[in-house]
N, C-alpha and C positions, 0 to 999 in steps of 0.2 A: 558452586552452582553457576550456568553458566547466564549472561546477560544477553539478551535478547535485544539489538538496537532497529527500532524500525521507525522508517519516516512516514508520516501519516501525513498526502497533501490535500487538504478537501476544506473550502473556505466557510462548513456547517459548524460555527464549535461544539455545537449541544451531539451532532455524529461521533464526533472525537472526545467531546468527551463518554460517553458512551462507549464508543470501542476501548478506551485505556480503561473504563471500568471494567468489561469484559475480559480483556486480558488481566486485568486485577484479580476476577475472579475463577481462574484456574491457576493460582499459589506460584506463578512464573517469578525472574529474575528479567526484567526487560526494563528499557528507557524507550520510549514513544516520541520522538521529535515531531515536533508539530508546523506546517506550514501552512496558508491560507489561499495560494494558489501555486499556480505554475511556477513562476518567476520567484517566489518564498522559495519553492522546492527546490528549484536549483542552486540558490542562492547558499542555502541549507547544505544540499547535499558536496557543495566547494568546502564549505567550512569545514565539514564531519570529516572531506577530505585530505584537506591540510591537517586536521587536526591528528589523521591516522586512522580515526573510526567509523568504517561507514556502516550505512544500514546492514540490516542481512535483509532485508525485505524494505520497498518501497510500496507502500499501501494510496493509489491516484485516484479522485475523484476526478469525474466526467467534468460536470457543467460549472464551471468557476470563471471568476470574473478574473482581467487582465492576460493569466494565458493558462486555457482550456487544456485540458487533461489528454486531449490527440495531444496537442502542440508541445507542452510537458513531456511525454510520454518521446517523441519525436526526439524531443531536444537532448531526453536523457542519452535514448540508445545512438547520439552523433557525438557523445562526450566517450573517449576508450576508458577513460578511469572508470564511469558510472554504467559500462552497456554491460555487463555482465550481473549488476544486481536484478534478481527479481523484482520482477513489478505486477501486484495483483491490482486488478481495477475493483472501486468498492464506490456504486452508487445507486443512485433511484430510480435511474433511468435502466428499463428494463424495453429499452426497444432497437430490436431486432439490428435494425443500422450501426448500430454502436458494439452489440455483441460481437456482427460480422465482422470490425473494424478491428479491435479486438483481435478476434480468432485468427484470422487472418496473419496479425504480427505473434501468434502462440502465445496469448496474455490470457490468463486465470480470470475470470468476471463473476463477479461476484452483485449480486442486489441486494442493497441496505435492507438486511429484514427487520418488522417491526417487535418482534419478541425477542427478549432478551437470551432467554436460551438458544434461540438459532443464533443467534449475534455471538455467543459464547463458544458454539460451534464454529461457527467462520473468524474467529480470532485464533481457537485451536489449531485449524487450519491451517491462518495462515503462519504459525510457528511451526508446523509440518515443512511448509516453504521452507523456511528459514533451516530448519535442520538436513532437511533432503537440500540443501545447497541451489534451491530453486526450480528441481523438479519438482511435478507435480503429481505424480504417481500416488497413489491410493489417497486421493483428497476429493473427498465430497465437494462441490460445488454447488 
């Protein structure tokens, strides 16, 4: 079965831990790395890299303290090892600035929903990323 590696950067842990219950509960093979902002996430994503295994998916929260989820986002696709993983945005902010910001650089946006079933669908989701190699083709949002 195959394993699923995705990096989750969002400084909520009660979100995270909630999305790895969600991915829990569709019977997956995945590891969920966990960071708490920008600066975790790249930090993270050098290691996974040395180490050989990188994400298949980078799952960015927006509003984080020390360095925000543009600037995250920014940092990733200026590193060549790291610009070609997807990266879905997953937060609360659902305003309009942020989507367009977003759409703009062809990034997936996603709002933290509060039911757990739609949550279960946007973790399905985003293993759809992950299999479709980062397209985005028939994935609800």
């Amino acid at each position: 079965m195959k394993t699923y590696r995705i990096l989750c950067i969002d400084d909520d842990p009660d979100d995270i831990d909630m999305l790895n219950e969600a991915f829990q509960s569709l019977g997956v093979q995945y590891e969920l790395v966990k960071a708490h902002n920008g600066e975790e996430g790249i930090t993270e994503l050098r290691r996974l890299h040395n180490d050989g295994t990188v994400p298949c998916l980078i799952v960015l929260d927006i509003n984080m303290p020390r360095m925000d989820g543009r600037e995250a986002f920014n940092a990733i696709r200026k590193e060549p090892a790291f610009s070609a993983i997807p990266v879905v945005i997953f937060s609360t902010s659902s305003s309009q600035m942020d989507k367009m910001f977003f759409s703009r650089k062809s990034v997936e946006y996603f709002v933290k929903p509060i039911d757990f079933n739609k949550l279960s669908d946007v973790a399905s989701a985003f293993l759809k990323i992950c299999e479709n190699g980062g397209t985005d083709e028939n994935i609800p949002s």
